[in-house]
Structures are given as structure tokens and as C-alpha cells.
C-alpha positions in Angstrom: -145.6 73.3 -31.5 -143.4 70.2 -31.2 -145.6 68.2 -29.5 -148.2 65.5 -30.4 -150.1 63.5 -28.6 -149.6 59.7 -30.2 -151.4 56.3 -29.2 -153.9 55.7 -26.1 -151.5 55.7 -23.4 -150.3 59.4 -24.7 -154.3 59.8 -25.0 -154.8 59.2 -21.5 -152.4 61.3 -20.3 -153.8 64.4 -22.3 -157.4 63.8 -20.5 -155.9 64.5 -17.4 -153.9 67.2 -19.0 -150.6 65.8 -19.6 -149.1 64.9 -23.1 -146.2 62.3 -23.5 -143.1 64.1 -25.4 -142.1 62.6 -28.2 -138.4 61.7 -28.6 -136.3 64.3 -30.1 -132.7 64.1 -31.1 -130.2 62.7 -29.1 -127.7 65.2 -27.4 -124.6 66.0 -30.0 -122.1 63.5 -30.3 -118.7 64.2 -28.9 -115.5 64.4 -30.9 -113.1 61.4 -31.5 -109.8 61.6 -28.8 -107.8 62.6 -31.6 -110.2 65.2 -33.3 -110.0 67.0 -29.9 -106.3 66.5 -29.0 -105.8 68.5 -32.5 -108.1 71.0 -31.4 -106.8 71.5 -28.1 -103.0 72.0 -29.8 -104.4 74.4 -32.0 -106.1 76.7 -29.0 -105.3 80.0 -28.7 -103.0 80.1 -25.3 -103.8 83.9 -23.9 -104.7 85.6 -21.0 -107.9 86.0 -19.8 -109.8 89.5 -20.6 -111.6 91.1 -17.8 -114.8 90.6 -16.9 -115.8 94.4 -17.2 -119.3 94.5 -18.6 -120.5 90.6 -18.3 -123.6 89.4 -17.6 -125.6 86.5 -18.2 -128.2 88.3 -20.0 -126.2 89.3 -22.9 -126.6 85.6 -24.1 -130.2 85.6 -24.3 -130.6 82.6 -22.7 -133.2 80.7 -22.9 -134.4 81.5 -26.5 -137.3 80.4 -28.1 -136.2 77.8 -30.6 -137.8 77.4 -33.9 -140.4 74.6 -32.7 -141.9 77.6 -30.4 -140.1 76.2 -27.1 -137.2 77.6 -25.2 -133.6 75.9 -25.6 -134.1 74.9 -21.7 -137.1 73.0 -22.5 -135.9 71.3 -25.8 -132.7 70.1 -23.7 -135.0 69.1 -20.9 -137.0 67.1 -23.6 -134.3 65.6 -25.4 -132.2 64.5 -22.8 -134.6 62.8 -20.3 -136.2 60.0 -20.1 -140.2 59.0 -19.5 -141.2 62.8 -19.9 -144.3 63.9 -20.0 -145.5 67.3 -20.7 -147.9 69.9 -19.2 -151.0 69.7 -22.0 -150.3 72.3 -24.8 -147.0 73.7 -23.4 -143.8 72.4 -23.8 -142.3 72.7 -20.3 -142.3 69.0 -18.9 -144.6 68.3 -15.9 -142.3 65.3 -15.0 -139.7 62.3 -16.3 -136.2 61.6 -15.4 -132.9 63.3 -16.7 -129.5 61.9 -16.2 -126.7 64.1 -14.4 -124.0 62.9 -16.1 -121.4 65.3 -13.7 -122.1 63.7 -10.7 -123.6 60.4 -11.8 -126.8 61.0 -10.6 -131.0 60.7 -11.9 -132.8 63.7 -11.1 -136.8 63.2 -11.1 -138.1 66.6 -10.1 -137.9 68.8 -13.4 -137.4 71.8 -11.1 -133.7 70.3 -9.9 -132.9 69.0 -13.0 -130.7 72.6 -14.4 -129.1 73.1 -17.8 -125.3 73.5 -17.4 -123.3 75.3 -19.9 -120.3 73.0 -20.4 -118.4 76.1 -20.8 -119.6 78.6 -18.7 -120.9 81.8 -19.9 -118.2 84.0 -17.8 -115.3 81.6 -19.2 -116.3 82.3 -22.8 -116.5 86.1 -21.5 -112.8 86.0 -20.3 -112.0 84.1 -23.4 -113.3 86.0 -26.1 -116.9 86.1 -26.1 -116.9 90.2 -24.4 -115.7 91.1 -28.5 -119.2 89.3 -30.0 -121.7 90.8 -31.4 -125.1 90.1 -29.7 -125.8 87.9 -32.3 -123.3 85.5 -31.8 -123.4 85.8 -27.9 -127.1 84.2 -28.5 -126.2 81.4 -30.5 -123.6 80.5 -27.8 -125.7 80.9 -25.0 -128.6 78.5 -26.8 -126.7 76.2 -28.9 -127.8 72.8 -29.6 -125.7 71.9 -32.8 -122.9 71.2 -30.3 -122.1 69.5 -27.4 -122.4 73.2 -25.0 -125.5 72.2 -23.4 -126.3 68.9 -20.2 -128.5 68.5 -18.2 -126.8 68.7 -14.5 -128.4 68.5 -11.0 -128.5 71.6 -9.3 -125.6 70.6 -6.4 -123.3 69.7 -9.4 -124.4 72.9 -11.2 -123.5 75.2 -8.2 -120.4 73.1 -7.6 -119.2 73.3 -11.2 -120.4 77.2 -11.0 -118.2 79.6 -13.6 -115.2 77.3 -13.2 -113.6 75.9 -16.4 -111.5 72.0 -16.2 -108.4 74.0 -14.6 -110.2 74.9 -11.5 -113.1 72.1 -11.5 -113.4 68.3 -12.7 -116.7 66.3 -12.6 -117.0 63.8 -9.8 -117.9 61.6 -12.6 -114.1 60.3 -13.4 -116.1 58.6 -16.3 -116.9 61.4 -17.7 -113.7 63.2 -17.8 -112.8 61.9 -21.2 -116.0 63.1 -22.6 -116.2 66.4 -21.0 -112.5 67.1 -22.1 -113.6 66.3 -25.7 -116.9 68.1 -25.5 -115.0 71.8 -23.7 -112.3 71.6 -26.4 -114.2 71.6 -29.2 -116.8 74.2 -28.3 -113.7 76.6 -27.2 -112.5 75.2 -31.1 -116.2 75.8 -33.3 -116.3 79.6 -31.2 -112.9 80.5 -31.6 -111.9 80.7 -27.9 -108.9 80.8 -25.9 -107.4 79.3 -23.3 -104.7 79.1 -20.7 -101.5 77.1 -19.9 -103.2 75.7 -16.7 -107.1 74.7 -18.8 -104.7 73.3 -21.5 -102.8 71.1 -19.4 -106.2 69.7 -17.5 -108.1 69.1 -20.7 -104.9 67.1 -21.6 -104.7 65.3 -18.4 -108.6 64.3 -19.0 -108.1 63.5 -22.1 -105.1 60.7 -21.3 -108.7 58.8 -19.4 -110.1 58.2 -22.7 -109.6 55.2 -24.1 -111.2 55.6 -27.3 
């Protein structure tokens, strides 16, 4: 297991079974403006394939990760802030986790959902129905990229199985960094896109200022 259980104050939490999670990684960093306005010239412009046969099962999510935790829970760990875990598990029994979609703190671990910056339905339509199993997986739990953020659940539902074209954070800070982030996962898996997602990642990405 990940966790430990480090100095008195961690101490007294696991007495009254609760153990402070350590700090993990920080959340992968996004690409430069100009890494992912070459990346977003060299998407794949198609149309969408049906959504015969989808289902959010066929991405296995949430797997167990190597450290013997679920993807959910490492996200959950990485990304908040002041967490503290249920003694000997890793689900966290509270803490605080941005939402960076809708600018918001979420404090109650049971609103604060894990968002898949491109949804699982998009990748479907957009190439993901042709994977194997396999690589359906690593999509659905992937932490090496920036796929994966913590969102609060009216966000979530708003966002739904929409892609940039059809939805936009309500966070206009984030635009730049969610157009960076949703062009270069659609770029590391391969994915296509449309005229309309093109033209609203560029429009997000003329916010950046980097």
C-alpha cells in the first residue's frame, strides 16, 4: 500500500483511525501553446463513428494501480489538498480538491468526481470503438497524461460527454489549459477530430498567453 503513517500529528490521526496521505505526484504538466498548436494542426479531421457498442465499462475504469489503489483514489490523493485517509485503505475520509472547471473547492470527498478531460464517448466516436481492451484501459485510467481532474459533480454533469465544440469550462482561465491538455491526449492516442472541436480548441488556445 501507498500509505504511511509519518510524524505525531499523522500518529494521532491513525488512533482515531485516520491516516494523513502523503503527497504524491503533482497532476501532469500541460503542453507549451506551441507544442499543442502543432498537435492540433496535425489532428486527424474525420467524422465521427457511431456509437454502436459503447459503454463505459469497456474502459475498466477505475483500475487498481500498481500501489494497490484504484486510479480514482490516486487522483483523489494527488490532487487535493489536507487529505486524510480512512486507516489502512486508500479511499480518503476527507481533505479539499480544487475544481478547476468551475473555479470551485469541493470538501466532501463524495462530490468531489474524476472528469475525463476527454470523455469516454468522444474517444469512442473518435477512434477508441477499433482498440483493443488493452488500450481502452490505459485510456480510461491514465495518469501519465493530463486525461484525468478532479471536477465537482454540477461541472461534471454539465460538461457530461461533450467535447470543447459543444462545451467550455466556466473557468475562462482555464480555457488555455484545457485546450492544451484535450489536444494533446486526442495527439498521444491517435484521435480524431472535427472542423467545429478544431476550431474551438484554436479559439481557446488564442487565451493563452504563454
Amino acid at each position: 500500500m501507498r500509505r504511511a503513517v509519518l510524524g505525531s500529528s499523522a500518529a494521532a490521526l491513525a488512533f482515531v483511525g485516520l491516516a494523513a496521505a502523503p503527497a504524491l505526484a503533482e497532476p501532469p504538466a500541460p503542453p507549451s501553446q506551441s507544442t499543442a498548436r502543432t498537435e492540433l494542426a496535425a489532428l486527424t479531421v474525420a467524422t465521427p463513428h457511431s456509437m454502436d457498442g459503447y459503454a463505459r465499462n469497456k474502459f475498466e475504469i477505475w483500475a487498481k494501480q500498481p500501489d494497490g489503489c484504484t486510479t480514482r483514489q490516486d487522483v483523489l490523493a494527488r490532487d487535493g489538498k489536507d487529505v486524510v485517509d480512512e486507516s489502512g485503505k486508500c479511499q480518503p475520509a476527507s481533505g479539499k480538491w480544487y475544481s478547476v472547471y468551475d473555479d470551485t473547492t469541493v470538501t466532501n470527498v463524495a462530490q468531489a468526481t474524476i472528469d475525463h478531460l476527454v470523455p469516454l464517448a468522444e474517444a469512442w466516436r473518435s477512434g477508441a470503438n477499433t482498440w483493443t481492451a488493452d488500450q481502452r484501459k490505459a485510456f480510461g485510467n491514465d495518469l501519465k497524461d493530463p486525461q484525468l481532474v478532479v471536477a465537482s459533480e454540477s461541472s461534471n454533469s454539465s460538461k457530461s460527454d461533450s467535447g470543447p465544440a459543444d462545451w467550455k469550462p466556466t473557468n475562462h482561465a482555464f480555457w488555455c489549459t484545457y485546450a492544451e491538455d484535450y489536444t494533446h491526449v486526442k495527439s498521444v492516442f491517435k484521435l480524431t477530430t472535427t472542423d467545429s472541436e478544431k476550431s474551438a480548441l484554436a479559439s481557446m488556445l488564442d487565451t493563452c498567453t504563454n
